[in-house]
C-alpha positions in Angstrom: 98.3 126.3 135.5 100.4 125.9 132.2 99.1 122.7 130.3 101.8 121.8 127.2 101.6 118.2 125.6 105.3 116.4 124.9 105.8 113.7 122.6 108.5 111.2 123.0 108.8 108.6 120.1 111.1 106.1 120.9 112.6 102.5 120.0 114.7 100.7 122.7 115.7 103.1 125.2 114.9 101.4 128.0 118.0 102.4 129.8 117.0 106.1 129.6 113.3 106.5 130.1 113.2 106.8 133.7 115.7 109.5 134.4 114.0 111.2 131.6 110.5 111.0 133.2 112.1 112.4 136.5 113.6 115.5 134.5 110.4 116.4 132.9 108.4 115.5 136.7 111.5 118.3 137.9 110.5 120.9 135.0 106.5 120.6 135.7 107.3 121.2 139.6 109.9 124.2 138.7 108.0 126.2 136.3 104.2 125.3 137.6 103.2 123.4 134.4 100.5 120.2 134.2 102.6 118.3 131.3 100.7 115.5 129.2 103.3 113.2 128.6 102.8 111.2 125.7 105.0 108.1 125.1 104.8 106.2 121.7 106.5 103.1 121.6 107.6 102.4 118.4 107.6 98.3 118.3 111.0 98.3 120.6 111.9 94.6 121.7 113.7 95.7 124.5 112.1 96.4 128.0 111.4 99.8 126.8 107.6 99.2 126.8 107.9 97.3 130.0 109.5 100.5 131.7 107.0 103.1 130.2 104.1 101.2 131.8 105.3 101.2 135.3 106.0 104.7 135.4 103.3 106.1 137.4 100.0 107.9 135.4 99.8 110.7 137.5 102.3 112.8 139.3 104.4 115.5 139.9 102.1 117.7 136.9 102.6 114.6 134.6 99.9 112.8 133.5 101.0 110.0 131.0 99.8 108.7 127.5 101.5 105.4 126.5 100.9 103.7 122.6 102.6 101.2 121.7 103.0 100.1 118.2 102.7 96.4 117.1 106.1 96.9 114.9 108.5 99.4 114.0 106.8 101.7 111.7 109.1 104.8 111.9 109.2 108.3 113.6 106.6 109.8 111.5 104.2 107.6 112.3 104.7 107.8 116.0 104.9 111.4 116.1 101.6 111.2 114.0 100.1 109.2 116.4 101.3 111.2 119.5 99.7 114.5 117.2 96.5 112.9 116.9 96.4 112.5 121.3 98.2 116.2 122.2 95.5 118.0 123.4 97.2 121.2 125.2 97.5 124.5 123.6 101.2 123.7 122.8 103.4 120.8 122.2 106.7 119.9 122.2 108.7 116.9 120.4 112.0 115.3 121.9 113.6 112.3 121.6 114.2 109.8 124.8 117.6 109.2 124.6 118.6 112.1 126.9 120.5 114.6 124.6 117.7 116.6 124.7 117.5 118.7 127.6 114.4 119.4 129.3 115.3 122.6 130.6 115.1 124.0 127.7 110.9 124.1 127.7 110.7 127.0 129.5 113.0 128.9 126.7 110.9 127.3 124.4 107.8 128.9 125.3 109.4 132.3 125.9 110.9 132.2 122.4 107.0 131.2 121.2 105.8 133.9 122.3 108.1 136.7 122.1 108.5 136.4 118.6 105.1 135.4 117.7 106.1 131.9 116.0 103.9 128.7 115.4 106.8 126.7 115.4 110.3 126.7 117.2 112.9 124.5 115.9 116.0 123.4 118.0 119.5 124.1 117.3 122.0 121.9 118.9 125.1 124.3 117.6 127.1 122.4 120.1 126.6 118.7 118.8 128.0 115.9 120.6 127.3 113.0 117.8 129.6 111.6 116.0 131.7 112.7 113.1 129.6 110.8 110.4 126.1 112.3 111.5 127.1 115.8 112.4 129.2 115.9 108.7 126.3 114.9 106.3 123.8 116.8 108.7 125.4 119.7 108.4 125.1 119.5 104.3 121.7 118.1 104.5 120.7 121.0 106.6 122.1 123.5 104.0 120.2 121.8 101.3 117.0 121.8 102.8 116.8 125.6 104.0 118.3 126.5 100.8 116.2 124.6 98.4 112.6 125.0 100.6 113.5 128.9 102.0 113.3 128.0 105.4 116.3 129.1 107.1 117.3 126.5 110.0 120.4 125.6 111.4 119.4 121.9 112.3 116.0 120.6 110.4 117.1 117.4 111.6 116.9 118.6 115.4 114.0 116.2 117.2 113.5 119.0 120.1 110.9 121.2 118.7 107.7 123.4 120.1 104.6 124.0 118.2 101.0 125.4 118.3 99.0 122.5 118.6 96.6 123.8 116.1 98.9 123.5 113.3 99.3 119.8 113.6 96.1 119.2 112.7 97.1 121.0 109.3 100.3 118.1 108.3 99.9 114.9 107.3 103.5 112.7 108.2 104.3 109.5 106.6 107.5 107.6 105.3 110.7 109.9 107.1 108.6 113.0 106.4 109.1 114.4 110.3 111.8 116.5 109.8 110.1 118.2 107.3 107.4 119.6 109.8 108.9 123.0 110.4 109.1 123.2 106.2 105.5 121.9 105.7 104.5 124.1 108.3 106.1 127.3 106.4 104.3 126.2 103.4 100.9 126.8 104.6 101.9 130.4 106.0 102.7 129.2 109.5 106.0 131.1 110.9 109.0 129.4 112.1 111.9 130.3 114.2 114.6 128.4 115.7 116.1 128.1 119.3 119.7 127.7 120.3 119.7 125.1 122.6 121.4 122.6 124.6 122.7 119.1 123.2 124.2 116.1 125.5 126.1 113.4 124.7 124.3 110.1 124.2 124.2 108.0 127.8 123.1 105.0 126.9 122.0 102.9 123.8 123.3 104.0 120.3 121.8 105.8 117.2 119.1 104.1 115.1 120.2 106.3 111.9 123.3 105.2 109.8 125.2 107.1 107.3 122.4 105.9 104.9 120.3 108.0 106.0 121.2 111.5 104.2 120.7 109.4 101.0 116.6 108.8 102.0 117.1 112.3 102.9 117.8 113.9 100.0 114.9 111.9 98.2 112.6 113.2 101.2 113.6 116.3 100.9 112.4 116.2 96.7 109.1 114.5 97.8 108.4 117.8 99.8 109.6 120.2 97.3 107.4 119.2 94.9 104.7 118.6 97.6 105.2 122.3 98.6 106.0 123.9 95.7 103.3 122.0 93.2 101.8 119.4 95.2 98.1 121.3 94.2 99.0 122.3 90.8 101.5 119.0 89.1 101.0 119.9 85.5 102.6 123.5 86.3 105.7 121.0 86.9 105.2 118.3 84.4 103.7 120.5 82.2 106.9 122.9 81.5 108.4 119.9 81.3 106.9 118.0 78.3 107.0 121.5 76.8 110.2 122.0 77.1 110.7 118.2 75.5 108.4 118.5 72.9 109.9 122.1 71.9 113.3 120.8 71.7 112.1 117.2 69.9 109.9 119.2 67.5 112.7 121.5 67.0 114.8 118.9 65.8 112.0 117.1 63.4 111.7 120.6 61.5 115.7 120.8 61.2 116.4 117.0 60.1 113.2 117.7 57.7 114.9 120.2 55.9 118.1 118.6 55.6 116.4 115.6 54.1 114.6 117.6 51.6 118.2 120.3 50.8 119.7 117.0 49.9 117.8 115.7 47.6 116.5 119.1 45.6 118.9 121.1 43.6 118.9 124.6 44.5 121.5 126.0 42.5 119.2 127.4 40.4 118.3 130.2 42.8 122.0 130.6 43.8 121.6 128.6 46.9 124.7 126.0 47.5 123.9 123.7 51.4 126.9 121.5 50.5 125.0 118.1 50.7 126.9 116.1 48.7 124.5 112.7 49.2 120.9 112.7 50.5 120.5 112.8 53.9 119.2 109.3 55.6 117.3 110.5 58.4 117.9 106.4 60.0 121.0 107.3 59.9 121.6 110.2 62.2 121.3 109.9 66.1 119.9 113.2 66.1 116.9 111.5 64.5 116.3 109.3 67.5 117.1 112.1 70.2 114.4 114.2 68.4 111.5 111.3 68.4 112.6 110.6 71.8 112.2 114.2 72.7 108.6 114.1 71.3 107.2 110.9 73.0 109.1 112.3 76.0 107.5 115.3 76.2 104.1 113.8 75.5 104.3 111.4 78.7 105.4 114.5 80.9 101.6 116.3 79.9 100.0 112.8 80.2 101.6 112.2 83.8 100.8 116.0 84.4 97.0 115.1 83.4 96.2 112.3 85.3 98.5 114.4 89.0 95.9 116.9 87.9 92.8 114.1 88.4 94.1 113.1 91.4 94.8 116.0 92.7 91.4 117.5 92.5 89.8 114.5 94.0 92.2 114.9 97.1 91.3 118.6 97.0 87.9 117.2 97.6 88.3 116.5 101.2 91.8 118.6 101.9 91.6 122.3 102.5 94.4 123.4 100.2 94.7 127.0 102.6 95.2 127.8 106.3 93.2 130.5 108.2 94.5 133.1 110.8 91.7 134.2 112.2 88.0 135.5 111.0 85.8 137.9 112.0 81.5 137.6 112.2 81.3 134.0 111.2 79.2 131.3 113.9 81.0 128.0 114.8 79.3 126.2 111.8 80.5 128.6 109.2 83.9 129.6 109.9 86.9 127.3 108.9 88.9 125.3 111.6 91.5 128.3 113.1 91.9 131.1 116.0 88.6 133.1 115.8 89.3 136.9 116.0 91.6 136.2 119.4 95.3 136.3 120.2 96.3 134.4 123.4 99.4 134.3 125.1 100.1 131.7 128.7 99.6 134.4 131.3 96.0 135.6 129.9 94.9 131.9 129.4 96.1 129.9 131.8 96.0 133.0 134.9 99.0 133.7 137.3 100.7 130.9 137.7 102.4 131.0 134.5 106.0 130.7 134.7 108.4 134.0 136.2 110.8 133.1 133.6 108.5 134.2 131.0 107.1 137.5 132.9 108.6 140.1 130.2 106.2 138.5 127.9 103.9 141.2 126.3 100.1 141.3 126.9 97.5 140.2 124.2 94.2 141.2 123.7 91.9 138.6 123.7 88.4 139.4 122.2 
């Protein structure tokens, strides 16, 4: 039988978790899969807690993992915490308010697998939010595949797949979560995206105001720079005190010369600069810019120094690299990754994997 974990964060929905245990119970029957339903409660003070705990541990393919959190720490820690407890092959992320459609899993998989992917990513090209989420998401999203190469429709999208293995791989914190797919990327995992179904909210309404492309856009530098230099900073900070201490020394050597043209007679060799009163170097903003230019550019290669430190300590107990597969290496020597196999559903988990999915190609599993 199938076995896929799904993690639902959520923060006082009690209204909707029910029905959307009995969709996921009607998915498991319909396609033949034993879900592990993970539920992290996220310091709601509504009843939310008090519903998840009644719902039964055991049935229908579900069996149920409930955390709850002693306060509202925020979506990246619960879906760090549900990470840490997914313990099937696959696992899927959705929120609990119901516009996520569990239907979808099936497609899900399929789309896994088909294309080879580590990660699928949800696009709700049909959104039925409101005018002010759907607007800045929409520029958001742009920004993000644009500035980090990974092409996706709707980064923000809380319906995603992923190989399990990956997870182990990303570290979330702060609003981090919808970074996953771009974090993933970065350590050579590949990611594809899924049209896919999007219903209006039921019950309840969103936690996220319009304030939240704003803590976006400064997430979104926080994983640039952790992608793009996050194991070599002085690379970063480096050019830039260069740069700074180029143009700052630059201008030291010009007002220099001015201050010694004025105040030397050169018309003996024919040589006329027009200064008609010596140059007071005090005088002259340039004079500032440059010095600030220099102490400027000397703080950059300090700052990138002392990233440097502590990024070689972190290295310390961080592999900076993710492995594929290996060949010839015994459980205590090879690195934490898929050794010299390829496994799709059918092969691993027999017959009973889903008819939907039948077109999906055979692997070889060594």
């Amino acid at each position: 039988m199938n076995s896929i974990s799904i993690i639902v964060p959520l923060y006082n929905e009690e209204e909707s978790l029910r029905e959307l245990y009995q969709e996921i119970a009607q998915v498991a029957a319909q396609e033949k899969l034993a879900i592990e339903l993970i539920f992290i409660d996220d310091g709601s003070t509504d009843q939310s807690w008090k519903v998840i705990s009644s719902l039964p541990e055991c049935e229908g393919g579900i069996t149920l993992k409930v955390l709850r959190f002693r306060r509202n720490f925020g979506k990246a820690a619960a879906l760090n915490a549900g990470f840490k407890l997914a313990t099937a092959e696959v696992t899927f992320t959705m929120d609990a308010d119901l516009q996520d459609d569990p239907k979808e899993i099936p497609r899900f998989l399929e789309k896994l697998e088909t294309d080879d992917l580590d990660v699928v990513s949800g696009w709700k090209k049909k959104r039925y939010d409101p005018w002010h989420k759907v607007g800045p998401s929409r520029i958001f999203n742009a920004m993000v595949s644009r500035l980090s190469g990974v092409k996706l429709h709707d980064h923000n999208c809380g319906f995603k797949c992923y190989r399990t293995e990956l997870l182990g791989e990303i570290n979330l914190y702060g609003e981090l979560h919808r970074f996953v797919p771009v974090l993933a990327a970065a350590k050579g995992w590949k990611v594809g995206e899924l049209v896919v179904h999007h219903r209006a909210r039921q019950f309840g309404h969103s936690k996220y105001g319009v304030f939240r492309m704003v803590k976006g856009f400064l997430d979104l530098l926080t994983v640039s720079f952790l992608t793009g230099y996050g194991q070599r900073p002085q690379h970063l900070f480096g050019s830039l005190g260069l740069l700074s201490f180029f143009l700052g020394g630059l201008g030291t050597m010009v007002l220099a010369f001015m201050w010694v043209a004025s105040r030397v007679d050169l018309s003996p060799i024919g040589l006329n600069l027009g200064f008609v009163e010596p140059v007071h170097l005090t005088e002259r903003a340039t004079f500032y810019y440059a010095l600030g230019a220099l102490f400027l550019g000397t703080q950059f290669i300090s700052i990138g120094v002392l990233a440097e430190l502590i990024a070689a300590k972190t290295n310390l107990f961080e592999s900076v690299y993710s492995v594929q597969e290996s060949l010839y290496l015994d459980d205590e020597s090879a690195p934490n990754e898929k050794k010299n196999k390829k496994k799709d559903f059918r092969t691993h988990f027999g017959a009973n994997f889903p008819k939907s999915l039948a077109h999906i190609r055979d692997e070889e599993v060594a």
